[in-house]
N, C-alpha and C positions, 0 to 999 in steps of 0.2 A: 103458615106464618103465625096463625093462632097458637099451636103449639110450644112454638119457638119464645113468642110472647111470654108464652103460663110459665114458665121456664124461672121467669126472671120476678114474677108477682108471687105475694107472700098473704098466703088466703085463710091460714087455722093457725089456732095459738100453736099448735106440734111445730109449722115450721119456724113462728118465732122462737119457741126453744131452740128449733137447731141451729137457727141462724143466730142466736145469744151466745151459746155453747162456742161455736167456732169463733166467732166473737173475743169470746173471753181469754180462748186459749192464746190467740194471736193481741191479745190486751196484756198476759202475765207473762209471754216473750217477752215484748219487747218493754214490759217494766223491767224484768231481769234485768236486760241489757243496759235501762236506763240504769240500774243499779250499779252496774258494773262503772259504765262511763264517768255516774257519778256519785262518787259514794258518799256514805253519811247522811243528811235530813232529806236533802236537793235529792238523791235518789229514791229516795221513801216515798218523798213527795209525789216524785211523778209516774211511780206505780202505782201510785192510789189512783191519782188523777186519771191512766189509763185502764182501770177499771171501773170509775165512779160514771167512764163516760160509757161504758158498754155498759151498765144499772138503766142509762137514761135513756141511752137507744132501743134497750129490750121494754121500757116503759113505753114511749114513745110508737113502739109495734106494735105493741098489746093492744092499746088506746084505739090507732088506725085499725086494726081487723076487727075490733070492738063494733067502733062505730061501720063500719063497714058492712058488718054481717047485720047491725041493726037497720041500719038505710039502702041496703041492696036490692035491687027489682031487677030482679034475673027472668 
């Protein structure tokens, strides 16, 4: 069960990259698509917006295995 666990826990900046990266890719889809649906500013907008929010989640990861690796007694 421990295994299955580690699976799902996010323990070195490597896998916050990779988990940003997939991330990002599946952020500038679906801006595409917002672009498509709506075009002009409204679409611009919300491609930013879906990638300004994966900037703060791969921030937000960093931060956590940050502190995590500083405060861990394993």
């Amino acid at each position: 069960m421990k295994k299955l666990a580690r699976l799902f826990q996010i323990k070195t900046k490597l896998e916050v990259f990779l988990v940003t990266y997939a991330l990002g890719l599946g952020a500038a889809e679906r801006g595409k698509d917002y672009m498509v649906q709506y075009p002009g500013n409204v679409g611009k907008m919300f491609f930013v917006l879906c990638t300004v929010a994966v900037f703060i989640a791969a921030a937000k990861m960093l931060e956590a295995v940050e502190l995590h690796q500083t405060f861990a007694v394993e």
